[in-house]
KEMITI-409218 format. One line per field, with one value per atom (N, C-alpha, C): residue number from 1; x negated, y, z negated. Coordinates in pm, whole numbers, plus 50000, padded with zeros to 5 digits. Each point is the difference from the previous one (the first is absolute). Layout:
! residues N
k NUM/... $
px X/... $
py Y/... $
pz Z/... $
! end
This chain:
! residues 254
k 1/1/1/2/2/2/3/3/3/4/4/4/5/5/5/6/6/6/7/7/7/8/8/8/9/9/9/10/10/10/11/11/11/12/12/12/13/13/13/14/14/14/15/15/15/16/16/16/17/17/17/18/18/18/19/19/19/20/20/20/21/21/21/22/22/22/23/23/23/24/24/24/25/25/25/26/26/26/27/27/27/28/28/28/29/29/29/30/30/30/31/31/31/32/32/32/33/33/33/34/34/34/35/35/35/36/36/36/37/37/37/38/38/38/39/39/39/40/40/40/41/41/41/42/42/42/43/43/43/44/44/44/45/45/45/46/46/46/47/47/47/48/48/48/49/49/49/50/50/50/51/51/51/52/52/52/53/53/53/54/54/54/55/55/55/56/56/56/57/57/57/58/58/58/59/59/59/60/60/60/61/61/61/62/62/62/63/63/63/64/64/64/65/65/65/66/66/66/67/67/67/68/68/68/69/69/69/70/70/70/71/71/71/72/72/72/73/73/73/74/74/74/75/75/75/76/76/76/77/77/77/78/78/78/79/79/79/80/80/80/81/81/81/82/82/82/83/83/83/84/84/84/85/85/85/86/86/86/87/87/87/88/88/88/89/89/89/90/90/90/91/91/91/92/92/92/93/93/93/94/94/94/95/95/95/96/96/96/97/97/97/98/98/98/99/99/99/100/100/100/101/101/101/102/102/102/103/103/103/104/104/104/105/105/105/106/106/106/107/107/107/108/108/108/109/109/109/110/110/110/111/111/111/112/112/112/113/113/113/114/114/114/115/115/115/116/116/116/117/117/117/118/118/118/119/119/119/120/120/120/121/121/121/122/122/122/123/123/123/124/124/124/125/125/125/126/126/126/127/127/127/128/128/128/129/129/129/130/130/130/131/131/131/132/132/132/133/133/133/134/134/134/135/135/135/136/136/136/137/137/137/138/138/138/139/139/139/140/140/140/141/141/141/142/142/142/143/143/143/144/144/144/145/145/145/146/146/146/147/147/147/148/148/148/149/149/149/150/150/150/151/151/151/152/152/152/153/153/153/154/154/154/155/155/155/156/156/156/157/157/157/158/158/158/159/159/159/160/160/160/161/161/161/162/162/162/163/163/163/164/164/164/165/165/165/166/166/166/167/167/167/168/168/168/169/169/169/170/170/170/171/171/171/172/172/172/173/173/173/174/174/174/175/175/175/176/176/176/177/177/177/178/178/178/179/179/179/180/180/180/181/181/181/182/182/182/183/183/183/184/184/184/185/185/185/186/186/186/187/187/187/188/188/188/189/189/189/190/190/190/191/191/191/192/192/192/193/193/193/194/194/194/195/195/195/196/196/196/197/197/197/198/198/198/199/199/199/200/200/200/201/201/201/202/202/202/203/203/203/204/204/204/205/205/205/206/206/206/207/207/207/208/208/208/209/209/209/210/210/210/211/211/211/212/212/212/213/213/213/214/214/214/215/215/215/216/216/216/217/217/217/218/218/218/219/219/219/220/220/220/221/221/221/222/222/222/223/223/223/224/224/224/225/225/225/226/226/226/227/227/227/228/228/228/229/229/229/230/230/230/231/231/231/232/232/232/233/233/233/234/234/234/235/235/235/236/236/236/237/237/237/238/238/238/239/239/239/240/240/240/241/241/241/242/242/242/243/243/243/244/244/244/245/245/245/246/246/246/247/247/247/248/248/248/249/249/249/250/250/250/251/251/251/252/252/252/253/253/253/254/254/254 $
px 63357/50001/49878/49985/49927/49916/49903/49900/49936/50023/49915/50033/50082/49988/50019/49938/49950/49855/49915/49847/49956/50048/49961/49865/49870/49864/49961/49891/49933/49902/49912/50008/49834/49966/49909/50015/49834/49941/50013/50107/49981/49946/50022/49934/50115/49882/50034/50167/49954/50078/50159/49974/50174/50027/49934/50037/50043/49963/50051/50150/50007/50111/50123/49985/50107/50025/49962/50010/50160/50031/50110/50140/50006/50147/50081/50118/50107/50090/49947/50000/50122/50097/50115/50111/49996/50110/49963/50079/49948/50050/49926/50039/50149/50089/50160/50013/50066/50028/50081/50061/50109/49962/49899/49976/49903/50033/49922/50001/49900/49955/50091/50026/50094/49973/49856/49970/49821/49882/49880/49954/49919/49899/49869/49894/49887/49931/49926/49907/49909/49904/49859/49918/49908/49866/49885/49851/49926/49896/49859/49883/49986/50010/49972/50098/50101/50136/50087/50008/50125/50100/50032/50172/50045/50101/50085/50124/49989/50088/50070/50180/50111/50097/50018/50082/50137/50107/50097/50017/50025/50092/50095/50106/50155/50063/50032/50097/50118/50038/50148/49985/50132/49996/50117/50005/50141/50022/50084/50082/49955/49848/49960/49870/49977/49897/49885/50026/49888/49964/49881/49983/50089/50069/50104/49926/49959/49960/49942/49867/49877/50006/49968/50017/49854/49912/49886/49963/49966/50068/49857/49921/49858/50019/49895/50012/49852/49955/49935/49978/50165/50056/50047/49929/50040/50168/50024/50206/49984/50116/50054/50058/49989/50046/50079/50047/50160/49938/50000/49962/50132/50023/50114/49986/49989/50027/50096/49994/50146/49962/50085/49970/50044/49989/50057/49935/50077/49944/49819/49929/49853/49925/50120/49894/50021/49986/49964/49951/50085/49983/49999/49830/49976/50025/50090/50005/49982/49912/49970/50063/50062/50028/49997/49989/49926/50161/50000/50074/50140/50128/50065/50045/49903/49966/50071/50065/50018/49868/49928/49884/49918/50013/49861/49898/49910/49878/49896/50073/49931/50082/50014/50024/49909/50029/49880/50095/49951/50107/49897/50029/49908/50141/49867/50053/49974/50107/49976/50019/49892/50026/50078/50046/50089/50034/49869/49954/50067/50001/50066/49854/49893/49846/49944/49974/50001/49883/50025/49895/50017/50068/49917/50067/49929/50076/49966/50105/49996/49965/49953/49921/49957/49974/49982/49829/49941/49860/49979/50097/50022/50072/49955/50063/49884/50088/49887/50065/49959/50027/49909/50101/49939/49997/49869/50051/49992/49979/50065/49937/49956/49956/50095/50139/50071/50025/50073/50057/49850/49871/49925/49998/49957/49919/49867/49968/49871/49951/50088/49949/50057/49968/50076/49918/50070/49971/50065/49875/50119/49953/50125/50003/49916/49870/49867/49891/50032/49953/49908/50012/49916/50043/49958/50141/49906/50032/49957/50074/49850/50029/49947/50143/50041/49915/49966/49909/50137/49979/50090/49965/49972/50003/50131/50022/50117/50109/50048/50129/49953/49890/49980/49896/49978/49926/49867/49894/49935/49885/50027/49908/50095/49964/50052/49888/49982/49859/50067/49973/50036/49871/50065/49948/49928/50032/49899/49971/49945/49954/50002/49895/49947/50022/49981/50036/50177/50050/50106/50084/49880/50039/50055/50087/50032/49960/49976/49987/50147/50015/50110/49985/50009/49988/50120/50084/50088/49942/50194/49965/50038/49938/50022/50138/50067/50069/50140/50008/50085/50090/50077/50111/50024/50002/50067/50156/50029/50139/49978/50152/50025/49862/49986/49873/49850/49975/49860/49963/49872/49921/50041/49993/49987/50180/50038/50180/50027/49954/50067/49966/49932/49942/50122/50021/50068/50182/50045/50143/50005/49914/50060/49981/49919/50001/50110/50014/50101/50106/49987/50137/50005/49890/49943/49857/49961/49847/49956/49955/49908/49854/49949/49850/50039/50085/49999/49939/49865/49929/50051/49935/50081/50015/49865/49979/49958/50016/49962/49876/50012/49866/49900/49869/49932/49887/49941/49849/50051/50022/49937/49898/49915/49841/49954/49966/50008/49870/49887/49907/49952/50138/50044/50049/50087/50034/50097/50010/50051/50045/50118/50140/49996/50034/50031/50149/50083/50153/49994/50075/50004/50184/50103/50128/50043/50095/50042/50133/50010/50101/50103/50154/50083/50037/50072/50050/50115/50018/50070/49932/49801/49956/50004/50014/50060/49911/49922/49872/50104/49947/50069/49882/49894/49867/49900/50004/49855/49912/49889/49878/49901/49938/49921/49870/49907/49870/49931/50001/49913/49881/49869/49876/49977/49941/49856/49940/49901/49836/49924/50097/49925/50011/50058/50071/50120/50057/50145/50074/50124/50078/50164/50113/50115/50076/50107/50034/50183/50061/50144/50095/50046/50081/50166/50050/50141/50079/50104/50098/50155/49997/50137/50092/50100/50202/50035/50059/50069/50112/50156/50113/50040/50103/50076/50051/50016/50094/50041/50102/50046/49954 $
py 34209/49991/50071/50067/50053/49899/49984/49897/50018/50136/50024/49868/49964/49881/49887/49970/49871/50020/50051/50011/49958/49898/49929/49911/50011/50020/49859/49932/49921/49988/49916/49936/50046/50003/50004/49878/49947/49908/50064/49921/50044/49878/49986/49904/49852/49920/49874/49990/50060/50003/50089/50073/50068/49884/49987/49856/49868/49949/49903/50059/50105/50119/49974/50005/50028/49853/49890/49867/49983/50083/49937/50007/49876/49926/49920/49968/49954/49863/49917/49854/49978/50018/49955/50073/50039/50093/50007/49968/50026/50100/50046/50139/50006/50114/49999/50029/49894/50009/50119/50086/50047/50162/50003/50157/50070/50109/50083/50160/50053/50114/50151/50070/50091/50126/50008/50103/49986/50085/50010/50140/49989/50142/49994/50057/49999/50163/49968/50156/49943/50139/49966/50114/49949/50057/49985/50081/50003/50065/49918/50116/50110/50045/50143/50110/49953/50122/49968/50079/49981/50064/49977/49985/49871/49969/49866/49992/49903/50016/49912/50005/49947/49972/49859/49995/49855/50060/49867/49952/49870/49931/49919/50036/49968/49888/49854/49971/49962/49957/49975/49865/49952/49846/49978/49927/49978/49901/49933/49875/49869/50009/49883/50022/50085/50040/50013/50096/50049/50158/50063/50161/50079/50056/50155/50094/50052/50080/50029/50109/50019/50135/50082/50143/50028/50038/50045/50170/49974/50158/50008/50130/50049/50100/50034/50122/50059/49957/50154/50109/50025/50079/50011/49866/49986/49913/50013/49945/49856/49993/49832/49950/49878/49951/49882/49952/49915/49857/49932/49885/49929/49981/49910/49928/49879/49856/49906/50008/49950/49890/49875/49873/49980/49953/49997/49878/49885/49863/50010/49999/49985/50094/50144/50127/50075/50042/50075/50139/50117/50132/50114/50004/50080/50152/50023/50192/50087/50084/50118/50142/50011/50116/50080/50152/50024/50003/49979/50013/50054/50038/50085/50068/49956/50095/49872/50054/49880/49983/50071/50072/49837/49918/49896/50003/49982/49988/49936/49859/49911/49876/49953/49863/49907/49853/49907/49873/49921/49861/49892/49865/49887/49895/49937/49916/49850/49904/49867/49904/49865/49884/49960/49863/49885/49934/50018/49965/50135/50107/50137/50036/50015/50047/50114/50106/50140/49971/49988/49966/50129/50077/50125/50134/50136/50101/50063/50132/50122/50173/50045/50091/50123/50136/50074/49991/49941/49968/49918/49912/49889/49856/49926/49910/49885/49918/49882/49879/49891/49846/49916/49885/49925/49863/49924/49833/49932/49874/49946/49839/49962/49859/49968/49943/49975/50112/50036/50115/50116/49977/50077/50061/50134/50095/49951/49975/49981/50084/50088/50108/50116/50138/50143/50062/50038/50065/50096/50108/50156/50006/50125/50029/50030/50062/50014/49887/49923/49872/49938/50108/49953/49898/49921/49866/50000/49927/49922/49859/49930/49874/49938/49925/49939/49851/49985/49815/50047/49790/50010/49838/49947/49858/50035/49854/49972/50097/50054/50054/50190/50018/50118/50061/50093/50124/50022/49955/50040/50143/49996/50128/50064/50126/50039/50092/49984/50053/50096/50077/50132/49982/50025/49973/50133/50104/50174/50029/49914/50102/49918/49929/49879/50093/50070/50142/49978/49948/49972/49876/49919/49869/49915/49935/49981/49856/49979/49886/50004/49846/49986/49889/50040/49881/50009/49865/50000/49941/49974/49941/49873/49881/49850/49974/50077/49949/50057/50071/50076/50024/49975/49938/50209/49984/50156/49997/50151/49961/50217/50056/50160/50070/50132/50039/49928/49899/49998/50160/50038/50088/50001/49920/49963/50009/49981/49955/50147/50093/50155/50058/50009/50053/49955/49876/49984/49977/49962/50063/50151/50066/50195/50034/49887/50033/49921/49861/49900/49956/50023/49946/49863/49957/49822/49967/49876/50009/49953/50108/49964/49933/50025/49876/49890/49882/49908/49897/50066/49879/49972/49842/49946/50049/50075/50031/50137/50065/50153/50024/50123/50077/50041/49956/50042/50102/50003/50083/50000/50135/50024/50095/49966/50036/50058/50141/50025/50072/50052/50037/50142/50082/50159/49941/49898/50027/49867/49979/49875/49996/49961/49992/49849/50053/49816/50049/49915/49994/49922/50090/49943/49944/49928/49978/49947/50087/49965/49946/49825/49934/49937/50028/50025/49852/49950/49818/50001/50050/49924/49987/50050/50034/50041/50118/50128/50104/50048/50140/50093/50069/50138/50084/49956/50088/49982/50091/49943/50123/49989/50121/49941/50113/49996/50069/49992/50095/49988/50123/49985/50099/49939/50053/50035/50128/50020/49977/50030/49989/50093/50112/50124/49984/49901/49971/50014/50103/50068/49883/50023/49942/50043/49918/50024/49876/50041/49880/49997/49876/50069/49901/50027/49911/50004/49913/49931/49930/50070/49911/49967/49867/49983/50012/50029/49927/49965/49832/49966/50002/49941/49971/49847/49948/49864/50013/49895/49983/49885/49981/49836/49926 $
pz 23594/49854/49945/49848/49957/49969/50049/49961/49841/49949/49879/49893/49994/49855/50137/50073/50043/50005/49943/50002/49891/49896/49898/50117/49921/49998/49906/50019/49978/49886/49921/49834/49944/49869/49895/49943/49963/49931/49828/49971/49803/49905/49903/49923/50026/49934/50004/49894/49877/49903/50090/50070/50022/50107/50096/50033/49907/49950/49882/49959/49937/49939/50080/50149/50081/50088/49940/50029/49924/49906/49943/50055/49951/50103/49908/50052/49898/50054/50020/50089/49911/49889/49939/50116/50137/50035/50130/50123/50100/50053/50061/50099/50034/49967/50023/50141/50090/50144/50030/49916/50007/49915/50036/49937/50119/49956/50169/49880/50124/49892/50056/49870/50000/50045/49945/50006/49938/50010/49927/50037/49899/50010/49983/50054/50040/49961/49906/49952/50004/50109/50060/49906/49957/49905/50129/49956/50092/49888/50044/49866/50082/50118/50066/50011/49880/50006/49828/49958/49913/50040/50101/49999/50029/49953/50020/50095/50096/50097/49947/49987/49880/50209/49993/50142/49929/50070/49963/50161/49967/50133/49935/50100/49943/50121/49974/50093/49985/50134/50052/50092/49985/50088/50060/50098/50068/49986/50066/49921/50063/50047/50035/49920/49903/49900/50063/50132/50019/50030/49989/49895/50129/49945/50078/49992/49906/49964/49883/50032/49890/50030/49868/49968/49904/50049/49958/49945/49848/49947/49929/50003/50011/49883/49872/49949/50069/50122/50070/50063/49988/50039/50175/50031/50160/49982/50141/50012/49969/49938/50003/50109/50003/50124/49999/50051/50025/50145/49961/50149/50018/50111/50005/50108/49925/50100/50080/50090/50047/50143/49976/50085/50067/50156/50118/50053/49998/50069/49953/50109/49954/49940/50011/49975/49888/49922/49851/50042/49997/49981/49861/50038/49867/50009/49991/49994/49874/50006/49894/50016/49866/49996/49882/49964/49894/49905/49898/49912/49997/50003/50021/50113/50129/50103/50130/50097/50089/50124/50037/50062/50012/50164/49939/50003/49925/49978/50124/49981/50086/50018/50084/50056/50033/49906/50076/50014/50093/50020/50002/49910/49976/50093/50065/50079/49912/50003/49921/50089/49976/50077/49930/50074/49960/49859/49939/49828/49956/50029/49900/49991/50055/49992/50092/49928/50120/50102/50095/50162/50078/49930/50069/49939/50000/49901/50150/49975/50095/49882/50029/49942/50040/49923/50067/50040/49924/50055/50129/50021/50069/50004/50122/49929/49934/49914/49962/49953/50091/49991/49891/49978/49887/50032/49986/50023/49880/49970/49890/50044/49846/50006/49850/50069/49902/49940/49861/49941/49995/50027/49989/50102/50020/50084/50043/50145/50063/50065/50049/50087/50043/49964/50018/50085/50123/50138/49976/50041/50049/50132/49997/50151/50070/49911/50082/50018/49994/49985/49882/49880/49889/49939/49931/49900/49882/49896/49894/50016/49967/50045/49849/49960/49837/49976/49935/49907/49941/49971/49868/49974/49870/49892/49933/49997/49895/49919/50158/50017/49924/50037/49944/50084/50017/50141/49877/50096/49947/50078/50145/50051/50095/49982/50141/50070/50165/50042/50091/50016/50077/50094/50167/50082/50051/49960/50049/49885/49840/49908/49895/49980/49885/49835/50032/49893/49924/50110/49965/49918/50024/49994/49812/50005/49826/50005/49837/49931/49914/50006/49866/49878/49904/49938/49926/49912/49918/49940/49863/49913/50048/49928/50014/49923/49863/49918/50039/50093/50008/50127/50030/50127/50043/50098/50052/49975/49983/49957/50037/49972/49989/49910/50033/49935/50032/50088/50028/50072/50005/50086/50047/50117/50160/50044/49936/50042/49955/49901/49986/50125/50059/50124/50107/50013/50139/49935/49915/49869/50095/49963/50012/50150/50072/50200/50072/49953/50100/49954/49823/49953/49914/50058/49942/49981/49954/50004/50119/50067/50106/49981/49890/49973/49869/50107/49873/49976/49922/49959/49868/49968/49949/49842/49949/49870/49991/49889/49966/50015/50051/50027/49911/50028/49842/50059/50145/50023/50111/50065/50183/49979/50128/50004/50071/50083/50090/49989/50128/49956/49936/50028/49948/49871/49967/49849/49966/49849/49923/49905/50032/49910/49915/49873/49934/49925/49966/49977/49857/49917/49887/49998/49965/49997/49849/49979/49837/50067/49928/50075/49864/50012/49863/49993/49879/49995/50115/50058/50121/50123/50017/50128/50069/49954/50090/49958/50115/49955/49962/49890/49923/50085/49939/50044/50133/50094/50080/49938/49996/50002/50096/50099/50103/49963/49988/49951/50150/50067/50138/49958/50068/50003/50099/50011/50157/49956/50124/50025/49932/49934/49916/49855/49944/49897/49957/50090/49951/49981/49901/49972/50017/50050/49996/49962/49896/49931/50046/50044/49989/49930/49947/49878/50117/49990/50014/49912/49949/49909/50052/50006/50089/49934/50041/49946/50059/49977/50052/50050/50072/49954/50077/49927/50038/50104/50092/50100/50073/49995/50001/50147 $
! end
C-alpha cells in the first residue's frame, strides 16, 4: 500500500481559548449507531510552501459494513489510487492499485485474533505483531526486533516508547468531555490502513507529543455527534507549521 496518506504526524500547543472553543458538544443527541462515513477530504497547508495539497477519500462497504474499498484522489499531480479490502476467516487483504489501471501496487495481509484485533500485519517492510491489554494496544514488534511498548489509564494510551530511538517516542493526551467516535485523529490513521479503529481509546484525541514535533486536534462536533470537522496543527522543532483540515460525509445504513 501507498503509505503516503498514512503519515498523518503528531500535535501543537495553541491557546487555552481554542481549546475551550472546541469543547463544544451537544448532550441532547447521542451518537447515531447507524451512520458510518461516506466519504472526507483533507487539505494540507504548511508556513514553508503555498501550495495546498486538496486529497479526497471515498468509501465502500460490504454487507457486513465493513470498508471494501477506499479510492484516494490527489490534485498533485501524482496517481490515484484504489485499496481494496477483502476478508478471509482471520485474514484481511489490503491490495493497491492505481486508479483505472489493473497493475498491483502492493499487497499487505493483517492477521486478526479471536476478538477481530490485528496480532499481526504482513508488509513490504515486514512483518509486525501486536499484543493487547484488553481492546488496547500494549505492544508493536517488528520483524527486526524493534517494538513500541504502549501505557495506557482509563481506557486511553497514553505513551508509546520506541525501543531503538527515544526520538521517536509519543505522548497523548485527550479530551475528558468527549467519547471517541468516526473522525478522531488517531482512528483516521488506522480507518485508511485496516479498515477499523485500530487505537480505541476511549475519548478523542487532543495533544500527541513527540520530541521532533506536536500536534493538538481541534473537532467541530454537529447536534447529532458526529465530527463534520477535525483540524490538526502540527509543529517542529524549527517552528514550521502544517495544518490539515478534514471534513466528513456521512451516509445511513441500517
Amino acid at each position: 500500500m501507498n503509505k503516503q496518506f498514512l503519515r498523518f504526524s503528531v500535535l501543537i500547543f495553541i491557546s487555552v481559548s481554542i481549546f475551550i472553543s472546541c469543547k463544544k458538544t451537544h448532550p441532547l443527541h447521542a451518537y447515531p449507531d447507524n451512520m458510518r462515513i461516506n466519504n472526507f477530504t483533507r487539505v494540507t497547508t504548511t508556513s514553508t510552501s503555498s501550495s495546498i495539497l486538496n486529497e479526497t477519500f471515498s468509501f465502500s462497504y460490504d454487507g457486513y459494513n465493513r470498508v471494501q474499498k477506499i479510492i484516494h484522489v490527489k490534485n498533485d499531480g501524482s496517481s490515484n489510487l484504489v485499496s481494496t479490502l477483502t476478508y478471509s476467516n482471520d485474514s484481511i487483504f489490503d491490495t493497491t492499485r492505481y486508479v483505472n489501471l489493473a497493475t498491483i501496487i502492493e499487497i499487505d495481509t493483517f492477521i486478526t485474533d479471536q476478538k477481530g484485533l490485528i496480532s499481526v500485519t504482513h508488509e513490504p517492510a515486514g512483518a509486525t505483531s501486536y499484543d493487547y491489554i484488553g481492546k488496547l494496544v500494549s505492544r508493536r514488534t517488528f520483524s527486526n526486533g524493534d517494538n513500541y511498548l504502549y501505557t495506557s489509564y482509563n481506557a486511553n494510551l497514553l505513551k508509546a516508547t520506541y525501543s531503538a530511538d527515544p526520538a521517536k517516542n509519543i505522548d497523548y493526551t485527550y479530551y475528558t468531555d468527549k467519547f471517541n467516535r468516526p473522525g478522531d485523529y488517531l482512528q483516521i490513521t488506522s480507518f485508511l490502513k485496516y479498515g477499523y479503529n485500530f487505537y480505541q481509546n476511549d475519548n478523542l484525541i487532543w495533544h500527541t507529543v513527540s520530541p521532533y514535533q506536536t500536534t493538538t486536534v481541534d473537532y467541530v462536533i454537529d447536534a447529532d455527534n458526529k465530527i463534520t470537522r477535525t483540524t490538526a496543527v502540527i509543529a517542529d522543532t524549527a517552528g514550521a507549521l502544517k495544518t490539515e483540515v478534514y471534513d466528513f460525509q456521512y451516509e445511513q445504513y441500517k
